[in-house]
C-alpha positions in Angstrom: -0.4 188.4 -33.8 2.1 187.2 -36.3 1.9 183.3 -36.3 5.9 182.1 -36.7 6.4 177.9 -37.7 9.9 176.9 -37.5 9.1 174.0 -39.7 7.0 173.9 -42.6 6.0 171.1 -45.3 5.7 172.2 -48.4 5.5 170.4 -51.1 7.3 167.2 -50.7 10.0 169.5 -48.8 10.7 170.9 -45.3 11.0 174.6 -45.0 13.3 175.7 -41.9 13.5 179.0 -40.7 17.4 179.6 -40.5 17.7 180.4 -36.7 21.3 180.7 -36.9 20.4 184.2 -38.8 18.2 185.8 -36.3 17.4 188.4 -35.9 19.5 190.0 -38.6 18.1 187.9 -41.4 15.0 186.0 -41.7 16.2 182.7 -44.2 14.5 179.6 -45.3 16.1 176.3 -45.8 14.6 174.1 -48.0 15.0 170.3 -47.0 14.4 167.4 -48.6 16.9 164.7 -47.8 17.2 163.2 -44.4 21.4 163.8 -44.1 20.2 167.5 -44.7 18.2 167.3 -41.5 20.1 165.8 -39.3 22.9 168.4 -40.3 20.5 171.5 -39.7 19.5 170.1 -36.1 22.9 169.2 -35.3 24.1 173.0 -36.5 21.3 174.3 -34.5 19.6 175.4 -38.1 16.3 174.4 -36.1 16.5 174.2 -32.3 14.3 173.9 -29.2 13.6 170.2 -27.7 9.7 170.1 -29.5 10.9 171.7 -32.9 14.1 169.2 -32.9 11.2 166.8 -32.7 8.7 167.8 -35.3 12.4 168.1 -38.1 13.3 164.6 -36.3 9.8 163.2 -37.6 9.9 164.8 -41.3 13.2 163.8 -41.3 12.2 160.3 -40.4 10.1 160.6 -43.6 12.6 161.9 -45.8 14.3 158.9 -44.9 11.6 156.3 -45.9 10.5 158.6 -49.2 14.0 158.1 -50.3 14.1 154.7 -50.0 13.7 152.9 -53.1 12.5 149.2 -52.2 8.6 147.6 -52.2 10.7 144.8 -49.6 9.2 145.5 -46.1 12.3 143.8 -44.3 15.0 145.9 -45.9 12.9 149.2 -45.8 12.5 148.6 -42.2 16.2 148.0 -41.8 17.0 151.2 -44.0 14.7 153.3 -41.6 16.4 152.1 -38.9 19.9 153.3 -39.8 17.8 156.2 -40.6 16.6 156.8 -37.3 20.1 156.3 -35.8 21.7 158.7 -37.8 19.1 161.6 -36.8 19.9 160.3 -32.4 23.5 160.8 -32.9 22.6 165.0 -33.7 22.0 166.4 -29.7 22.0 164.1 -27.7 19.9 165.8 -24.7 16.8 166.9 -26.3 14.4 163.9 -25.4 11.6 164.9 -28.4 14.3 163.7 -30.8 13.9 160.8 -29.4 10.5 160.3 -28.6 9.5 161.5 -31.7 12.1 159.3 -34.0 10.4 156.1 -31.6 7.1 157.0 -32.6 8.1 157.2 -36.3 9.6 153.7 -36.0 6.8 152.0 -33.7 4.3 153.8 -36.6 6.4 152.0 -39.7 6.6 148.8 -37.7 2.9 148.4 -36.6 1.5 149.5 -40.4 0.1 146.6 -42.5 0.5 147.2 -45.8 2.8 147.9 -49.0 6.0 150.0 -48.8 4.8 152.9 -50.3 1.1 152.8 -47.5 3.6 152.7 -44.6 5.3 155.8 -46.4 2.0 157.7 -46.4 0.8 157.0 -42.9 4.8 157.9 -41.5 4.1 161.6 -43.2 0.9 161.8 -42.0 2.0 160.8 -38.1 4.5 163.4 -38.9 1.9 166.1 -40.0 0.0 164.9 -36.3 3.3 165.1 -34.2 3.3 169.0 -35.4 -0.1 169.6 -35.0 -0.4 168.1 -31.2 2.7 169.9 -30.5 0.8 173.1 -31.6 -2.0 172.5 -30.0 0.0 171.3 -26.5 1.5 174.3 -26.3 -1.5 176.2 -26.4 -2.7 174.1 -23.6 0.2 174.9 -21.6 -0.1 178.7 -22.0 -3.9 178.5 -21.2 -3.1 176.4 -18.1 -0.7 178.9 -17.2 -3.1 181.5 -16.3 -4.2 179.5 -13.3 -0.9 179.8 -11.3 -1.1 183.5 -11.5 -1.9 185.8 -8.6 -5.3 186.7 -8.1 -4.6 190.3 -7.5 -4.7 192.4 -10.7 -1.4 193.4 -11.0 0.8 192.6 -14.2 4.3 190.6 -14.0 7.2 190.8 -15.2 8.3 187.5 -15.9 12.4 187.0 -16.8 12.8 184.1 -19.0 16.1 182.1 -20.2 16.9 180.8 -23.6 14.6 180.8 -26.1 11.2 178.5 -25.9 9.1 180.1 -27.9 7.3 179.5 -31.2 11.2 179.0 -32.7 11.3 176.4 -30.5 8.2 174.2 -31.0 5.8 174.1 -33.8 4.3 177.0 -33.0 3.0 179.2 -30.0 6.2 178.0 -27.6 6.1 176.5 -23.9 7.9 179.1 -21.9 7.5 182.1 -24.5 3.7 180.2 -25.4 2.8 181.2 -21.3 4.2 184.7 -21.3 2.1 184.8 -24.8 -1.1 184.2 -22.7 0.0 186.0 -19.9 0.0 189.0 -22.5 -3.1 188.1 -24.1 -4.9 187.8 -20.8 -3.6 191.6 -20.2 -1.5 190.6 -16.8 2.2 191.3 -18.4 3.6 194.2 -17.7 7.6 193.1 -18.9 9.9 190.1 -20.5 13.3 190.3 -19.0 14.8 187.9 -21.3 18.2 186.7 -20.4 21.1 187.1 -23.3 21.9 183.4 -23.1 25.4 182.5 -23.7 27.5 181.9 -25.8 24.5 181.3 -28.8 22.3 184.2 -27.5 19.4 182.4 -28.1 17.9 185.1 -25.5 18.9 188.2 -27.0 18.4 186.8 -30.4 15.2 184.7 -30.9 13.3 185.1 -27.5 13.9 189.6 -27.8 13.1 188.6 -31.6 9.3 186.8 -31.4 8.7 189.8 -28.5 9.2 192.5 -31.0 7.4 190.8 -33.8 4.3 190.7 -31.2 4.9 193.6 -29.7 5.4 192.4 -26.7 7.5 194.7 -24.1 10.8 193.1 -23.7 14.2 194.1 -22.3 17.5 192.4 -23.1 19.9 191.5 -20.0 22.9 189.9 -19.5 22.9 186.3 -18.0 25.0 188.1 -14.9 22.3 190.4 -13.8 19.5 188.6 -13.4 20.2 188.6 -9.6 20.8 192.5 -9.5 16.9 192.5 -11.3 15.7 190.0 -8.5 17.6 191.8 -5.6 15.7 195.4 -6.9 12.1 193.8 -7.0 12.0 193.9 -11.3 11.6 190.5 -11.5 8.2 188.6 -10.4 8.2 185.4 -11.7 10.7 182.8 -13.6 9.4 180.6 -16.3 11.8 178.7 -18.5 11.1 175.6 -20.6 12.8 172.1 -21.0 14.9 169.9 -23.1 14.9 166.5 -21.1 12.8 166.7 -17.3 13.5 163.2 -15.0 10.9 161.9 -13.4 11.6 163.1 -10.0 11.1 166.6 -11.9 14.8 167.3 -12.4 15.1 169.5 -15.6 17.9 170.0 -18.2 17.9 173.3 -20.2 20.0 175.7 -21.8 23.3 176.2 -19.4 22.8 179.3 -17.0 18.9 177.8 -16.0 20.3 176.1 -12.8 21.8 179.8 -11.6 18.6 181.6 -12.3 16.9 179.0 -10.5 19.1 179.2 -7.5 18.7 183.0 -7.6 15.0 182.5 -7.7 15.0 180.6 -4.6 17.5 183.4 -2.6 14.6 186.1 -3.8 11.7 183.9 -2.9 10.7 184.5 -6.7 8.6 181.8 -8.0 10.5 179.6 -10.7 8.5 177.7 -13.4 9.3 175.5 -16.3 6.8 174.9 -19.0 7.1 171.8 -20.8 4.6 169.3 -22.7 4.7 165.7 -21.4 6.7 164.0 -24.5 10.0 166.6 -22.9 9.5 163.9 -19.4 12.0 161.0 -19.7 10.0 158.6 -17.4 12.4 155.9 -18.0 15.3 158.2 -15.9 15.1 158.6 -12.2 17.0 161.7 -11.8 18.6 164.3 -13.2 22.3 163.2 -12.9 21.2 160.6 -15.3 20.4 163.3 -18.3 23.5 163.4 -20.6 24.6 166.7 -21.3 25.2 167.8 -24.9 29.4 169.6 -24.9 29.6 171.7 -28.2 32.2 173.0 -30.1 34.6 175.9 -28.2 34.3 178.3 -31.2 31.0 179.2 -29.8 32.6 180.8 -26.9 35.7 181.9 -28.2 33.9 183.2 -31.0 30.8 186.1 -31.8 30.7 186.7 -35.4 33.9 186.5 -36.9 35.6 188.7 -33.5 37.9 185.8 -31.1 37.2 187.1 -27.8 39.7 185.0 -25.7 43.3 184.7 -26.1 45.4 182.0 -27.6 46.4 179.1 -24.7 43.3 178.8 -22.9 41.1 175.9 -22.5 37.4 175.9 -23.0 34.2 173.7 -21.3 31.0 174.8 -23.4 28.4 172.0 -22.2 25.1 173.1 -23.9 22.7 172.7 -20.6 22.7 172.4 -16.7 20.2 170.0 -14.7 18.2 172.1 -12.6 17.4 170.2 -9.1 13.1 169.4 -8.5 13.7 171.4 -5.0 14.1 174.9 -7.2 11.6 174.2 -9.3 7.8 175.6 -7.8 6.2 174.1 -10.6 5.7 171.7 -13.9 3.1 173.7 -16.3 2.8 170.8 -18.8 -0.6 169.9 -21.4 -2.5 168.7 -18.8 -2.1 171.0 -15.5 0.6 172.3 -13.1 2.4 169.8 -10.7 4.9 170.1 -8.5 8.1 168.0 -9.4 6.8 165.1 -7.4 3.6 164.7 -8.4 5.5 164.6 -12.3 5.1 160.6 -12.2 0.9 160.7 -11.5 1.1 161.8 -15.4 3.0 159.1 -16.8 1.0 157.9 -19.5 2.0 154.9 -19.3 
């Protein structure tokens, strides 16, 4: 199995695995400022709610390494504007978040000079990736308990990408159809193209191929033509921000698969470690919902598409309601959407 980490530190630098050059061209991006990181995860350089999180922390880092002050107050206050400038990149993904809070809480709660509360922010960093890894792995082992008991391999269609691109390693969505695979119960990954990005037909068809791992390409609109002929046994998608009811924003088109799901009586799954639940949000309606620039649809490559005149809406996710979801494959174990809040950690 090829191992693939979308972010790497190496000495006193973040590598970055260009995403925006898949598949044609496998690039690194070295990093080493934090301005550069919030520009590569607000140009979708690095992507996927967990791998936003584990460039959010390094960034974070970057920040505090280039601060050049032994005052605690005003390195505090310089991490802080810091910290701001890496929220304002996507505004969905919840890791950003919870992983820039952590960085903070870490700085704040560290006794000790400057350059000791520099070390220990790295080294949370270095543990952010690492239980990230190691969450995912978790998810994909408890993955295998959901499946039916009859022998037969799946075909499992997937949206987006949230695989090892996406996360420090290993994936949520792409981690379970990894273990699925390794258990020998996949037959097929239908993976959905994804517009406008193609993050489907791109990065998901992409990590299949460098596994070996049978995958066909479709278009977003015939995922219910699969469904309706019986090629499509399961659904598992992952997450960018999940309420605590068990609504769950991911990459637009999710919401339609999971509606078709439900018409097909096809189970529908999202796989997502615990950090991706905002407990602090009720409901799904609350989730704010990343718009991006038109060019993405108007655009592929250097070809416009559409003609001059027309108006565009390119919101980056949809909120896909608890009562299409059949279940929450997270760290821990499966739930159903409401039985989400019996794992608050707090």
């Amino acid at each position: 199995m090829n191992t693939i980490y979308p972010v790497v530190w190496s000495n006193n630098k973040v590598l970055l695995i260009d995403q925006t050059y898949l598949p044609s061209q496998y690039t690194l991006v070295e990093i080493s400022r934090y301005e550069d990181m919030a520009k590569a995860i607000k140009t979708m350089i690095v992507r996927g709610a967990p791998a936003i999180g584990v460039a959010a922390a390094y960034g974070m880092y970057l920040g505090a390494k280039e601060t050049n002050t032994k005052d605690r107050e005003i390195f505090l206050k310089k991490l802080e504007e810091v910290a701001e400038t890496l929220r304002q990149t996507r505004p969905t993904a919840v890791n950003l978040f919870w992983a820039i809070s952590r960085m903070l809480k870490t700085a704040y709660e560290t006794l000790g000079t400057v350059e000791e509360i520099k070390t220990i922010l790295l080294e949370t960093a270095q543990k952010i990736q690492a239980e990230d890894l190691q969450t995912c792995q978790d998810i994909g082992q408890n993955s295998l308990e959901i499946l039916p008991k009859n022998p037969d391999k799946l075909s499992i269609l997937t949206h987006c990408n949230a695989g090892a691109l996406a996360t420090a390693g290993y994936g949520t969505a792409l981690g379970v159809i990894r273990s699925v695979w390794t258990a020998g119960r996949l037959k097929r990954v239908y993976a959905d193209e994804t517009r406008p990005r193609l993050q489907g037909a791109k990065l998901t068809a992409w990590e299949c191929v460098q596994e070996q791992i049978p995958v066909t390409v479709i278009s977003d609109n015939m995922a219910a033509h699969c469904m309706q002929k019986g090629l499509i046994d399961m659904v598992v998608v992952g997450a960018d921000r999940i309420a605590e009811n068990g609504d769950t924003a991911n990459k637009i088109g999710t919401y339609g698969v999971a509606v078709i799901a439900k018409m097909h009586n096809i189970p529908f799954y999202v796989a997502a470690p615990l950090s991706t639940v905002d407990f602090s949000l009720e409901n799904g309606e609350l989730i704010p919902i990343e718009e991006r620039d038109p060019s993405e649809l108007s655009t592929i490559g250097n070809t416009i598409i559409y003609p001059d005149g027309v108006d565009y809406y390119n919101p980056a996710f949809d909120v896909t309601p608890a009562h299409l979801i059949t279940g929450i494959i997270t760290e821990q174990k499966t739930v159903k959407p409401e039985e989400l809040i019996h794992l608050n950690p707090s």
